[in-house]
VOMIGU-354216 format. One record per residue (C-alpha): y, x, z; residue in three letters; residue number from 1. Coordinates in nm, 3 decimals. Each point is the difference from the previous one (the first is absolute). Layout:
# VOMIGU-354216
{{Y, X, Z}, 'ALA', NUM}
...
This chain:
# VOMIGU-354216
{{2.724, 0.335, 0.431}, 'UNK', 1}
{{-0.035, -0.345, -0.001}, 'UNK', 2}
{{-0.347, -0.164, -0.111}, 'UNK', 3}
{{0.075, -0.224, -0.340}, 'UNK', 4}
{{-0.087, -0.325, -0.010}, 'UNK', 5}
{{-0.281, 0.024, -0.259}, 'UNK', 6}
{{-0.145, 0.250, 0.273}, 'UNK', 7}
{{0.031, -0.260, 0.266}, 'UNK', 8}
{{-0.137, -0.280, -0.207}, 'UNK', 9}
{{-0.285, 0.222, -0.132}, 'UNK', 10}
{{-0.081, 0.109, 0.374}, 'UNK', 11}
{{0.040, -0.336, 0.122}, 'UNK', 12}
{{-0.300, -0.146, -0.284}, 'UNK', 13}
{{-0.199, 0.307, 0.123}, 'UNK', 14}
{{0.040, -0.057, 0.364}, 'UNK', 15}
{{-0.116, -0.380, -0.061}, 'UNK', 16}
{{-0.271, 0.131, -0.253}, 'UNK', 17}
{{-0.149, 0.237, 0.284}, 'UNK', 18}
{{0.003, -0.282, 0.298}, 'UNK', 19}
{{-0.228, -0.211, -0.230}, 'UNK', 20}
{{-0.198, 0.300, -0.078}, 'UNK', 21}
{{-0.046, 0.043, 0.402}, 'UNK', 22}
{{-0.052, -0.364, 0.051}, 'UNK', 23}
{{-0.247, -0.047, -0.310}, 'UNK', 24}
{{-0.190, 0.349, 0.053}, 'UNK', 25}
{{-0.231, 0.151, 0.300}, 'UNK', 26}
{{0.175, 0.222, 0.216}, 'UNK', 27}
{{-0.194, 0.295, -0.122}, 'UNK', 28}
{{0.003, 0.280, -0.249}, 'UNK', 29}
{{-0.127, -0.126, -0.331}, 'UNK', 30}
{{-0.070, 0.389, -0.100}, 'UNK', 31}
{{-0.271, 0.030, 0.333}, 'UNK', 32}
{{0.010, -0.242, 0.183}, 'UNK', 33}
{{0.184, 0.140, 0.362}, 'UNK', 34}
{{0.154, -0.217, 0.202}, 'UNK', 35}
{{0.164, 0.324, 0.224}, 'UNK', 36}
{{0.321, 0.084, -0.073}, 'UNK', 37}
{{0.283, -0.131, -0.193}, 'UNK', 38}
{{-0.120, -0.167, -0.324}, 'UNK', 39}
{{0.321, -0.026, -0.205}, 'UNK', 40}
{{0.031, -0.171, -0.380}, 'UNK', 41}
{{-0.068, 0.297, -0.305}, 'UNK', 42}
{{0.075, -0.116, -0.324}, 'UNK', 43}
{{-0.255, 0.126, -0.278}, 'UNK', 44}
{{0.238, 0.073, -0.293}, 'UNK', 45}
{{0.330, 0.097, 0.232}, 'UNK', 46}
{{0.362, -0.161, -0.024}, 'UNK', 47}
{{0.144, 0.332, -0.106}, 'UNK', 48}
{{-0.200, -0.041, -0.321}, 'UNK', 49}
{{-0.052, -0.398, -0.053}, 'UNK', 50}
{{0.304, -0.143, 0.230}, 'UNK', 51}
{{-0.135, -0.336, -0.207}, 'UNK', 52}
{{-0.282, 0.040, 0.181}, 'UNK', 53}
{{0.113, 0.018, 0.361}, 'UNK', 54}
{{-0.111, -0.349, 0.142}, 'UNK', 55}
{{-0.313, -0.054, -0.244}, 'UNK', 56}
{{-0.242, -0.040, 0.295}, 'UNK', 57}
{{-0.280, 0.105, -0.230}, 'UNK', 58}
{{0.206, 0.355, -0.038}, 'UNK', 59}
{{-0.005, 0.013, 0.420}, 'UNK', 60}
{{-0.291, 0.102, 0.237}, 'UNK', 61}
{{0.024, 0.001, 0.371}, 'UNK', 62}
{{-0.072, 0.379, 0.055}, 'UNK', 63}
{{-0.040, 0.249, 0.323}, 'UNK', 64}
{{0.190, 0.314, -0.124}, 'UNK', 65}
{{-0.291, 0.212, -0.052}, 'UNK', 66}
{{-0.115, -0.227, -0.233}, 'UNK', 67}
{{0.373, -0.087, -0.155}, 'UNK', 68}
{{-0.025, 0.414, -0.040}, 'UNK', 69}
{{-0.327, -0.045, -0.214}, 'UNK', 70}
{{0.187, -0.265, -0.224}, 'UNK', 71}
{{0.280, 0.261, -0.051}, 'UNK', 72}
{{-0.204, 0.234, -0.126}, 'UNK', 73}
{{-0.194, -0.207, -0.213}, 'UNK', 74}
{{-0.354, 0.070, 0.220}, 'UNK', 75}
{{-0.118, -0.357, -0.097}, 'UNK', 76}
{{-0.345, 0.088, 0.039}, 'UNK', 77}
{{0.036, 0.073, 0.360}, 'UNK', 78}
{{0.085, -0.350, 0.089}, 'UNK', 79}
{{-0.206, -0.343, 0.030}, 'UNK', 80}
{{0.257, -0.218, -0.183}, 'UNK', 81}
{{0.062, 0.326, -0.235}, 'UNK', 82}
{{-0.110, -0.167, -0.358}, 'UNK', 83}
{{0.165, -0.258, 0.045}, 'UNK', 84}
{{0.318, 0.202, 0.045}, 'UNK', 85}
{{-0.093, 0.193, -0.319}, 'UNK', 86}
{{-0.086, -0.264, -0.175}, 'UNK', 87}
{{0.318, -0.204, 0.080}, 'UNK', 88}
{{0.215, 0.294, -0.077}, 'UNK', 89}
{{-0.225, 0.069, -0.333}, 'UNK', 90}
{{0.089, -0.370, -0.130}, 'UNK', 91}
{{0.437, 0.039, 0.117}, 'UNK', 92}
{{0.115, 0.328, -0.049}, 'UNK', 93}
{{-0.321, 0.192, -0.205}, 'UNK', 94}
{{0.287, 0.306, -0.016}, 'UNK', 95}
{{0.042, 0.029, 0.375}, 'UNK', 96}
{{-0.366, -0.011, 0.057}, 'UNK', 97}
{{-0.051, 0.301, -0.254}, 'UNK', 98}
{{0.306, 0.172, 0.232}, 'UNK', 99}
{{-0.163, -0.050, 0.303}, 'UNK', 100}
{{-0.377, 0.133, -0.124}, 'UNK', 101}
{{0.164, 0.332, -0.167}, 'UNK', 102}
{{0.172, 0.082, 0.303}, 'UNK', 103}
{{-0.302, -0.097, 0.189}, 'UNK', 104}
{{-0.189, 0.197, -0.183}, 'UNK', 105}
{{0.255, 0.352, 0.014}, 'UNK', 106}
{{0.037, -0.027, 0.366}, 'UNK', 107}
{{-0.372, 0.028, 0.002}, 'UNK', 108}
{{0.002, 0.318, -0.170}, 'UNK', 109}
């Protein structure tokens, strides 16, 4: 199938969003700091929930994928830049946050 043109568009704006991010950012994961591996953009609150969200550089962290793993999880704690991602999701989507903390919380369990 064919991608639409609103996909295209919308990947294009992301593509454009992330070089800035790359060009504007350190080269380093914002969650611990590595500079090994493949550090890769993670957005906080994901497209699948807030596709309004998907270039919003303040939704996007430059992330190594153990640490992406603790965002998707909601493991905050465990990372140095991890208030400020709960924090920024608190004050945008207060409902996701609450998602991400309950399921946090019964995979702990």
């Amino acid at each position: 199938m064919k991608p639409t043109k609103k996909y295209q568009a919308a990947k294009a704006s992301y593509n454009v969003t992330r070089a800035e991010i790359y060009g504007e950012r350190d080269h380093c994961c914002e969650g611990c700091g590595t500079w090994q591996g493949p550090i890769a953009c993670s957005h906080r609150i994901p497209v699948s929930k807030r596709p309004d969200l998907r270039c919003d550089k303040d939704n996007i962290d430059l992330m190594c994928h153990p640490c992406h793993e603790l965002v998707e999880t909601g493991k905050y704690d465990d990372l140095a830049n991890g208030k400020a991602i709960h924090h920024y999701i608190a004050e945008i989507d207060p409902q996701y946050l609450q998602e991400k903390l309950n399921r946090r919380d019964f995979l702990a369990a």
